[in-house]
C-alpha positions in Angstrom: 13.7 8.4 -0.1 14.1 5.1 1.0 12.5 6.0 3.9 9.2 5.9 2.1 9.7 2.0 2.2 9.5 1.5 6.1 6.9 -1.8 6.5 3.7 -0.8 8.7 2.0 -2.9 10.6 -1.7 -2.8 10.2 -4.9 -4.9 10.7 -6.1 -6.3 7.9 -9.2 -5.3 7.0 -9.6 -7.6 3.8 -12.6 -5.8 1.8 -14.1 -2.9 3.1 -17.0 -2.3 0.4 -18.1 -3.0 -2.9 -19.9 -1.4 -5.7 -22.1 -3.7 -6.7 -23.1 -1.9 -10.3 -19.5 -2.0 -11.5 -19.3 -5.4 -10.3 -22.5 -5.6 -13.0 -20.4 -3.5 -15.4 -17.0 -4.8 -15.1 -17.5 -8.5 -16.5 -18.9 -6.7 -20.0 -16.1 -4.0 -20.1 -14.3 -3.6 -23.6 -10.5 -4.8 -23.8 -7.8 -2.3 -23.3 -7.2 -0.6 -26.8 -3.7 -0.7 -28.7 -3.9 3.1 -27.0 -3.5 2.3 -23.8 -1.1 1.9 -21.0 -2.9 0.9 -18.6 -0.2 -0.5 -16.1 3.4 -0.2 -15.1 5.5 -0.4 -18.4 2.2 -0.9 -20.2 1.1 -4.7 -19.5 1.3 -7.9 -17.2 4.4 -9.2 -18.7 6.1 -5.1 -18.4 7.8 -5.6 -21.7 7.9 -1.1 -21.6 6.8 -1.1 -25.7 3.7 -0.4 -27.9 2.7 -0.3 -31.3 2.2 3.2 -31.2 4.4 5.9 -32.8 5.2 9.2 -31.4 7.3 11.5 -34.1 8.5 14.6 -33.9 9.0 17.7 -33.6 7.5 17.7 -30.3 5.7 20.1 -28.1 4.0 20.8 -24.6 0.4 19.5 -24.8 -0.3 20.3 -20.7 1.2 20.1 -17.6 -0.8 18.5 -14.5 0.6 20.1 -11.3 -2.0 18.8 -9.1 -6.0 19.1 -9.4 -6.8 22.6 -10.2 -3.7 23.4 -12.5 -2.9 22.7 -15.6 -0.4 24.9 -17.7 -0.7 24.4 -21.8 2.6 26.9 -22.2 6.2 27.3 -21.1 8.3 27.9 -18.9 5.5 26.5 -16.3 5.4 29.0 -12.9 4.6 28.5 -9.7 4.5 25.4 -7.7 2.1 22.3 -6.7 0.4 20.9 -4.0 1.3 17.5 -4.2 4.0 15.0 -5.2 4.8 12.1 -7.1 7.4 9.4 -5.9 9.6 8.5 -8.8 8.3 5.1 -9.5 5.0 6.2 -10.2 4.9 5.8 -13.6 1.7 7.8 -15.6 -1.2 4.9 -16.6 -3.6 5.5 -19.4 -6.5 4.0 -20.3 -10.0 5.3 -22.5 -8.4 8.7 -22.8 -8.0 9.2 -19.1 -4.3 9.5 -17.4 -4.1 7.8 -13.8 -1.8 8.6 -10.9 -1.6 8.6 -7.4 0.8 11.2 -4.8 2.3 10.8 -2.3 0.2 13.0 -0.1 -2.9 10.2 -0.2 -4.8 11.5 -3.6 -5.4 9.8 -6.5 -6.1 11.5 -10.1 -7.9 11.0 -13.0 -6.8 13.5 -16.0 -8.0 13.8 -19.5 -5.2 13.0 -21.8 -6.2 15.3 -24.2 -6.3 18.4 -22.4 -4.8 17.7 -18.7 -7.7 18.8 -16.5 -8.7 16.8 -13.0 -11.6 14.9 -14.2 -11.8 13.7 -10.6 -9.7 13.0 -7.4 -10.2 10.5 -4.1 -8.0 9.6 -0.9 -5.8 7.1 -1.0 -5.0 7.3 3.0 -1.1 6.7 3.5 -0.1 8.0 0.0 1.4 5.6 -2.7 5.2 5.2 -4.3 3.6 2.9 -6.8 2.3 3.2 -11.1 -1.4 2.4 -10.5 -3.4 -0.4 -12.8 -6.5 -0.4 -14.8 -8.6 -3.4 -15.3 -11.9 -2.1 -17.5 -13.9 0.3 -15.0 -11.5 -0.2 -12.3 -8.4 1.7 -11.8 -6.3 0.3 -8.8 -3.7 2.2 -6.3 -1.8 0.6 -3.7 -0.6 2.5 -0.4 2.5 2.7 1.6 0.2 1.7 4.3 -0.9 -1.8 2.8 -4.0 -1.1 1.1 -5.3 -1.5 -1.9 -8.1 0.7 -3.3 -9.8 0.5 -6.7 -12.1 3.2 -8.3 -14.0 3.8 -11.2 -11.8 5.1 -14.0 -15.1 7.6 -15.0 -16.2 9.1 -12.0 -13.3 8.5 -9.5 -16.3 6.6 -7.1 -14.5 4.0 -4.6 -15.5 0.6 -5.8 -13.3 -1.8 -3.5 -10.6 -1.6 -0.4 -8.8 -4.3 1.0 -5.9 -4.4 3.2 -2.8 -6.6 3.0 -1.4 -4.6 6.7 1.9 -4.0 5.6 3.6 -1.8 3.3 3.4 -1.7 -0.8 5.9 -0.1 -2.4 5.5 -2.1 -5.9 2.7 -1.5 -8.7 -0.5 -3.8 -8.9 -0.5 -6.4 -11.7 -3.0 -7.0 -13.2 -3.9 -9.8 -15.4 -7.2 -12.1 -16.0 -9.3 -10.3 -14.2 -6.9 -10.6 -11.4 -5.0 -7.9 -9.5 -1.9 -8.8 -7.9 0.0 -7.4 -5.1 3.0 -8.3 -3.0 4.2 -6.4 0.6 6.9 -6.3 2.8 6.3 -9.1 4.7 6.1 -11.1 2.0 2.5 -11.8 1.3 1.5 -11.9 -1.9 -2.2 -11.7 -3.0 -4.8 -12.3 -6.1 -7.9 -10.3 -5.8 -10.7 -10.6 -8.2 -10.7 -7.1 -10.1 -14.2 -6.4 -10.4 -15.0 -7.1 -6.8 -12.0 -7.2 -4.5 -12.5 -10.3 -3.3 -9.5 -12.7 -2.3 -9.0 -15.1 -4.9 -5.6 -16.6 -2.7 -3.2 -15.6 -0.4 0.6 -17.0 -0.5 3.6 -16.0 1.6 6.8 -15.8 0.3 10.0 -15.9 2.8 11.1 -12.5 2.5 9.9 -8.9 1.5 8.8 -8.1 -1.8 10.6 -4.3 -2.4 10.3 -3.8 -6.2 8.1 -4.9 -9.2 6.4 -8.0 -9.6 5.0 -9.3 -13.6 2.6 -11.6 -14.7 1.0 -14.2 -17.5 -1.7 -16.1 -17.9 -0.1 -19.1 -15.7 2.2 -17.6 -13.1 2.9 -14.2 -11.3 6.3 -13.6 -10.5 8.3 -12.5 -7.7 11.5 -11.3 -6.8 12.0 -11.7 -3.2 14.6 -9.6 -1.0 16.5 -12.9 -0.1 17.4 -12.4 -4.1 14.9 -15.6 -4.7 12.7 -15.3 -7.8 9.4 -17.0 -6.8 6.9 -18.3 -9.5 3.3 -18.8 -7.7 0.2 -20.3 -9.6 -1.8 -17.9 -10.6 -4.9 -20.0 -10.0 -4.3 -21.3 -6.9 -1.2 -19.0 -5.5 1.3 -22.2 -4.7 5.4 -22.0 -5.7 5.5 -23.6 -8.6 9.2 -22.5 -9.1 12.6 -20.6 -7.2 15.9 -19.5 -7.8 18.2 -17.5 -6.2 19.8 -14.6 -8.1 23.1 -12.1 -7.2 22.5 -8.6 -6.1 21.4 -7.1 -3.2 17.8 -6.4 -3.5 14.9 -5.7 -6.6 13.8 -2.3 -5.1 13.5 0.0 -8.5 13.6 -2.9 -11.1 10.8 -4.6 -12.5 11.0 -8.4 -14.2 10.2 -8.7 -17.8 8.1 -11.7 -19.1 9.2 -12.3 -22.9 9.4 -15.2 -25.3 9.8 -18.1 -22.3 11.9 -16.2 -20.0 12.2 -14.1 -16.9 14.5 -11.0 -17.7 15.2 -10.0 -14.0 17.5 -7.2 -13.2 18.9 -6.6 -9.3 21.2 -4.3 -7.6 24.2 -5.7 -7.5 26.2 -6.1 -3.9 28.6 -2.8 -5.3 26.8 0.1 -6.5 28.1 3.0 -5.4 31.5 4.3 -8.0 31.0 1.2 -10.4 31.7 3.2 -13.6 35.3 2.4 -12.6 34.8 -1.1 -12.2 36.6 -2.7 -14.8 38.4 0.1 -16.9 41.8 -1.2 -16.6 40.4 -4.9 -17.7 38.6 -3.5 -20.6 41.6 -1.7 -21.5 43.7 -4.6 -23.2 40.9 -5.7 -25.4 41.0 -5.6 -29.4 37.8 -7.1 -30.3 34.0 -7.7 -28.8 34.7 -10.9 -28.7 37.8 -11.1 -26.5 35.6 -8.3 -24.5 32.9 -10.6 -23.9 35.1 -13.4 -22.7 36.7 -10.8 -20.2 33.6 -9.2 -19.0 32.4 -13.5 -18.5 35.5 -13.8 -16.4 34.7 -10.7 -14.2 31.4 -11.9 -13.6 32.7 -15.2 -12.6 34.7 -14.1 -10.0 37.8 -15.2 -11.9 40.5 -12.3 -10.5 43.0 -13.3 -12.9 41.5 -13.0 -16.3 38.7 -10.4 -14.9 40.7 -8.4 -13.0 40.8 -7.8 -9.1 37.5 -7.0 -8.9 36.1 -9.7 -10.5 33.0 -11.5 -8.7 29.9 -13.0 -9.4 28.2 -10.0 -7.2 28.5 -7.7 -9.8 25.7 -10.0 -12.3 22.7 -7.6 -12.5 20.7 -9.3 -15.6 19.6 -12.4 -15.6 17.3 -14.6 -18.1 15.3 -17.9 -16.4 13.9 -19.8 -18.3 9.9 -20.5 -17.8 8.4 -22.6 -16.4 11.0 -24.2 -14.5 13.6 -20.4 -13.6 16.4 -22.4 -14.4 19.2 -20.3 -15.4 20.5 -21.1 -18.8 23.0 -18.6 -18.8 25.2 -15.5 -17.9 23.9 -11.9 -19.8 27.8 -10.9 -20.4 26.9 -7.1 -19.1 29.2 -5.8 -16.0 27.8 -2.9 -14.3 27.2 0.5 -15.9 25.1 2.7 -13.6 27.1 4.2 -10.8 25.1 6.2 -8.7 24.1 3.7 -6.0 20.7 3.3 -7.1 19.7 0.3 -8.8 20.5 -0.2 -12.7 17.6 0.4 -14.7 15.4 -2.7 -16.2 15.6 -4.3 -19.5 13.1 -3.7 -22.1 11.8 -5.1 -25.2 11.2 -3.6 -28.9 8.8 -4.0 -31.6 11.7 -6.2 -33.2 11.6 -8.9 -30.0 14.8 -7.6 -29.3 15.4 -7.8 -25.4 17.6 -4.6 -24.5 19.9 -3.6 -22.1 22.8 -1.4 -21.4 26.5 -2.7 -21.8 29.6 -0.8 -20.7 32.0 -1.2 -23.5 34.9 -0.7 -25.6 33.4 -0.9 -29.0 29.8 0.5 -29.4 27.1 0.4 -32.4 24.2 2.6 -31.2 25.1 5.0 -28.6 28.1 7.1 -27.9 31.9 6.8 -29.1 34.4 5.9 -26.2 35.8 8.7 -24.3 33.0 10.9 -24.6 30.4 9.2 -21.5 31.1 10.5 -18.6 32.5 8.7 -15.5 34.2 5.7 -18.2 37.2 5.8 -20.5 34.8 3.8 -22.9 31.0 3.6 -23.4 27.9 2.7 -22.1 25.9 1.0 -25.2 22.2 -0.1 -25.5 22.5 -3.4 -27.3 20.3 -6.8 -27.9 20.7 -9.6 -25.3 20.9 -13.0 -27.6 18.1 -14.9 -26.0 20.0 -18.5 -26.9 23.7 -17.5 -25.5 23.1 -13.9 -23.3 25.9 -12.8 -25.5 25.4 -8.9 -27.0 23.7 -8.2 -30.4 24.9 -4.7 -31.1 21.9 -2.4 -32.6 24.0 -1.1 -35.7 23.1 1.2 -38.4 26.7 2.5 -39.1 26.5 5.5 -36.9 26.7 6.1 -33.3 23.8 8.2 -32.2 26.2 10.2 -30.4 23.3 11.9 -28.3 23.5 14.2 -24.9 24.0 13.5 -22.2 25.4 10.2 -21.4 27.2 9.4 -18.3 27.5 6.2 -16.5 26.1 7.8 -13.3 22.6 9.2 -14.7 21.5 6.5 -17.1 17.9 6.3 -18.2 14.8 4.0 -17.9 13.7 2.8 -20.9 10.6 2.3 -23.2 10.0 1.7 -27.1 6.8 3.2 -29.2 7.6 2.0 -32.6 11.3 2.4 -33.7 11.7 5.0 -30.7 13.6 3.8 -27.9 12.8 6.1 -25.6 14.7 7.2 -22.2 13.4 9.0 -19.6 15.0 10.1 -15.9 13.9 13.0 -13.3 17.5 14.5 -13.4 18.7 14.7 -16.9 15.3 14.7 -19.0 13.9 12.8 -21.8 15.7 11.9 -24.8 14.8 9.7 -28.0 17.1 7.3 -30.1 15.7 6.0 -33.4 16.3 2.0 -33.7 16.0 2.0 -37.2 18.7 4.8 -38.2 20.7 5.4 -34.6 18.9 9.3 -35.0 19.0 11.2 -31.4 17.0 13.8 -30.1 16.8 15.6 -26.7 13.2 15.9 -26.2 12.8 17.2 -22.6 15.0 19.3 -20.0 14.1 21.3 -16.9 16.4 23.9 -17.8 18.5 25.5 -19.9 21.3 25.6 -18.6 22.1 22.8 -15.6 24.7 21.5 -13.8 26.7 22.8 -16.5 25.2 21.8 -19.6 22.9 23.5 -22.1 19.4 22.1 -22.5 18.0 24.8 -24.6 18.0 22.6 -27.3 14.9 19.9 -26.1 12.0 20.8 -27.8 10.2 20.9 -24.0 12.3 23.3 -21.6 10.0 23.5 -18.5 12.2 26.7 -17.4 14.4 29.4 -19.0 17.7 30.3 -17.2 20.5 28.2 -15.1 20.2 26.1 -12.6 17.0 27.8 -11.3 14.4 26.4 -8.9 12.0 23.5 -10.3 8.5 23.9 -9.8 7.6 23.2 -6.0 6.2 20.2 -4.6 4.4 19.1 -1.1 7.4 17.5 0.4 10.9 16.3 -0.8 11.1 13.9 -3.5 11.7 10.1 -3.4 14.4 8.3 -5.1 14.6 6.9 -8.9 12.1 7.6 -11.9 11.0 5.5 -14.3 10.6 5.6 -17.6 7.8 7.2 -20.0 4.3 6.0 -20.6 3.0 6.4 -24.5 -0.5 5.9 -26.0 -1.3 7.4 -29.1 0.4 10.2 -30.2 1.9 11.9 -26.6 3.8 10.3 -24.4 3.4 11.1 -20.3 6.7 11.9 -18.0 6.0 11.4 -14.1 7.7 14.7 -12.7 7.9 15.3 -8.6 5.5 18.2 -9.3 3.0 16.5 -11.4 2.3 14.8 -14.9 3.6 16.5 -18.4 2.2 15.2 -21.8 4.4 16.1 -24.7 3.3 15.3 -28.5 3.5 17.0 -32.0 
């Protein structure tokens, strides 16, 4: 619902109060454990991976659909009273499981059993994963604000208003939250107290997801400029321009002195068939690469006739400077319209992303993905060249469904890659030995395929109404949060937590 992204002017209202006792607390708060996730794809940098394993076989733990209900057994009934957007991705942090709706409430669940340990007002609602920081859990609002609560009680602890829209998650790192709107202001706020640290324009909206380290946050702009700020002091340290068409839905990864950045390139819409007939005459990965290079140059005659640098979608900057070292050989492979989904990185310090292909090592054989002759493979970026590492353990995983118009976000707990979207489900690939499993489904049988083997149906029978929700969905998903033995799927209708 792009809708849900219209910039609102308000009066700034900087900080509104302050809790004075968790200011007092705060500063002696313990480190987030290896447990948690306590912000969008689990830290500052959003590399999407932990230490933690989640095996199987799995089943439902709970299902949060909104405070007052929580279901422990399937198929879940009835409906909820509120709704998430589909980048709100679950947080975790000392056992508790934070979101925020888009109806202007925000949550604090046990993650143990799903019940509402406690619930404020968020005025405005939020589209946005929220943030922990110690005591303080932070939610940002379509409406520009920012609030912060304690994670125990749910007590209001700090507002402050940037006046204009938010539609990407708080960052948080060293004791410093970090938010950016659509008019471009970004801002560093002391976590304990709300207080602004520094305030810095950049020259265009800020649509999608910003990262972090212990020098710089980083921002992707909606004049495709990635911006580096201080995070001291809040001044452009670096820029550089990138193809594509904007960052809404994508979030920058920080990793091993680069920027991983992913856009939406200037075509979207029917991309699956972007280069079929080019891919078609190659014998080798090799010869494939060199192809797939020319189409992202522009280069019509040994790319094709739809060759261009437009359709570049991942890129790798290197830090400090963004300087782009490179090209990440990968043409498009997500053909809905909607933006492709992010890279991610695994407990190997492999940087992954999806390549449409003619000869794939991990994923599905060619022929058998929907909307491409060939196949759409999850492979290693080289972080020297941007050339592919293929992930192989001489087998394709071969796992259902696949199709190059309902790809999946990604995360990684252990050797689980795991791959997580609102329409399709939640499936699993095993790193180590390229073993699928189809985890989650809403139904068995859907828009022509049979579901009923996930281990987590929400509803027997076909095609039959999901569980209700407060208004009509937003666009996207993202992928699934994990801490300790569950993961945590943000559904419209509310949170599920699935473990053995």
């Amino acid at each position: 619902m792009r809708g849900a992204r219209l910039s609102r002017r308000l009066q700034p209202t900087h900080v509104v109060f302050v809790s004075a006792l968790t200011t007092a607390l705060f500063g002696n708060a313990a480190r987030a454990s290896a447990a948690d996730w306590p912000q969008l794809q689990g830290n500052p940098a959003r590399t999407g991976r932990t230490a933690d394993v989640v095996a199987p076989p799995y089943r439902l733990k709970w299902a949060w659909m909104g405070a007052g209900k929580t279901q422990t057994t399937l198929p879940l009934s009835g409906g909820s009273a509120i709704t998430i957007a589909g980048r709100a991705q679950p947080v975790i942090a000392a056992g508790r499981v934070f979101i925020g709706t888009l109806d202007g409430t925000a949550h604090g669940i046990s993650a143990s059993t799903g019940q509402t340990l406690w619930s404020a007002s968020i005025p405005g609602g939020t589209v946005a994963t929220a943030a922990v920081n110690g005591t303080v859990v932070v939610f940002v609002t379509i409406r520009g604000a920012v609030h912060a609560f304690d994670t125990a009680t749910g007590t209001p602890v700090w507002t402050y208003d940037t006046g204009y829209t938010i539609t990407g998650a708080p960052c948080i790192d060293s004791n410093r939250v970090y938010v950016a709107n659509h008019r471009g202001d970004v801002v560093a706020l002391d976590a304990a107290s709300g207080a602004q640290l520094w305030k810095q324009r950049v020259p265009a909206p800020v649509h999608g997801e910003i990262a972090a380290d212990a020098s710089s946050v980083y921002v992707p702009a909606e004049n495709m400029f990635v911006y580096a700020l201080s995070a001291t002091a809040g001044s452009v340290t670096a820029q550089h321009r990138v193809a594509g068409q904007s960052f809404a839905d994508t979030n920058p990864v920080v990793f091993n002195g680069k920027l991983w950045v992913t856009s939406a390139p200037g075509v979207a819409k029917g991309s699956e068939n972007s280069f079929e007939t080019v891919l078609g005459g190659v014998t080798s990965l090799a010869q494939e690469e060199t192809v797939i290079g020319a189409f992202l140059n522009g280069d019509t005659a040994s790319g094709g006739a739809d060759a261009s640098v437009d359709w570049r979608h991942y890129f790798a900057l290197n830090l400090p400077s963004l300087t782009e070292p490179f090209v990440i050989l990968a043409g498009p492979s997500e053909g809905t319209g909607h933006a492709p989904d992010s890279m991610v990185v695994d407990n190997l310090n492999r940087v992954l992303a999806y390549f449409k292909t003619k000869f794939p090592a991990l994923t599905k054989p060619n022929g058998s993905v929907f909307g491409t002759a060939y196949s759409i493979d999850v492979a290693a970026v080289d972080q020297s060249t941007g050339r592919r590492i293929p992930i192989n353990n001489g087998k394709l995983a071969n796992n259902w469904p696949w199709e190059t118009d309902n790809l999946y976000h990604m995360s990684v707990a252990g050797s689980y890659l795991w791959l997580h979207q609102r329409f399709r489900g939640t499936q699993q690939i095993n790193l180590s030995n390229s073993t699928p499993r189809l985890v989650q489904a809403n139904m068995t049988i859907e828009d022509g395929g049979n579901f009923a083997s996930a281990d987590v149906v929400y509803l027997s029978g076909s095609d039959v109404a999901r569980p209700s929700t407060s208004q009509p969905n937003t666009d996207g998903w993202m992928s699934v949060a994990i801490s300790g033995t569950q993961i945590f799927i943000s559904e419209p209708f509310g949170i599920v937590a699935i473990g053995q």
